[in-house]
N, C-alpha and C positions, 0 to 999 in steps of 0.2 A: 722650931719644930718643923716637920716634914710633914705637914699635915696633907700637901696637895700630893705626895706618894702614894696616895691610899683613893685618893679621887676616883671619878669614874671613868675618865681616860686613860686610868695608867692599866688598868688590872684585865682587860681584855687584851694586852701585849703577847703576854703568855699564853692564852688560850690560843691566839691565832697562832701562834709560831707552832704551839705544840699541833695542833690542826693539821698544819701546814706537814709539819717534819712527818706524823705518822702518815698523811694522805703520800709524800715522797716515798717513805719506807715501804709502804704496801704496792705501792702504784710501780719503783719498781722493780719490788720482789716477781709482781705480777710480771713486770715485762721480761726479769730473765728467767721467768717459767718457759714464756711465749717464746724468746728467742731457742731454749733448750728443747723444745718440741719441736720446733721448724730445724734446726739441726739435725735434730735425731731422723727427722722424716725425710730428709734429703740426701742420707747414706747411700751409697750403692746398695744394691741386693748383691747378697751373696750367690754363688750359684749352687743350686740343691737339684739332687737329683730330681730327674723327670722333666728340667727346662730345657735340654738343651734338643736342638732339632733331632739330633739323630734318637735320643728317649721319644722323644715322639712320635717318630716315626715307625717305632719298634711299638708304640703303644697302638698306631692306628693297625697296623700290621696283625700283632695277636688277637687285636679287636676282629679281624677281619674285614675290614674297611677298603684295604686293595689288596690287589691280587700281588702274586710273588713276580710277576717281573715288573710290575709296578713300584715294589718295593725295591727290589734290586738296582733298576733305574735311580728310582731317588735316593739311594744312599749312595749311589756309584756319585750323584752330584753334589751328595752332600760331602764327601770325604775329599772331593779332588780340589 
C-alpha cells in the first residue's frame, strides 16, 4: 500500500504550487496592466487646436493683452 502518499508531507505540495501559480498569474496580470498604462501615458500628444503659438497669440490678442503692433511683431516672428 501507498499509505505514506497520503502523509503529511506529501499533501501541502499542491497547495504550494497552486499558491504559487495563482500569486504568478495575478502578479503578472498586474504587471502588464502597469506596463499598458505607462505606454499609453508616454504617446505623443496630438496637436488640437488652441496649442499652437500662433492660437495663442490670437488668444492673447482678442483677449486684449497687447496691443496691434505688438501682435503684428510677434506673429511677423512667429511665421518667419
Amino acid at each position: 500500500m501507498m499509505w505514506w502518499m497520503f502523509g503529511r508531507h506529501v499533501f501541502w505540495w499542491p497547495l504550494l504550487g497552486g499558491g504559487l501559480m495563482m500569486l504568478l498569474f495575478w502578479g503578472g496580470l498586474a504587471l502588464l496592466g502597469v506596463l499598458i498604462w505607462r505606454a499609453a501615458r508616454n504617446q505623443p500628444v496630438e496637436r488640437r487646436e488652441g496649442n499652437t503659438a500662433l492660437d495663442l497669440l490670437n488668444a492673447r490678442y482678442a483677449r486684449g493683452e497687447i496691443t496691434t503692433a505688438e501682435y503684428q511683431e510677434m506673429r511677423r516672428n512667429i511665421l518667419s
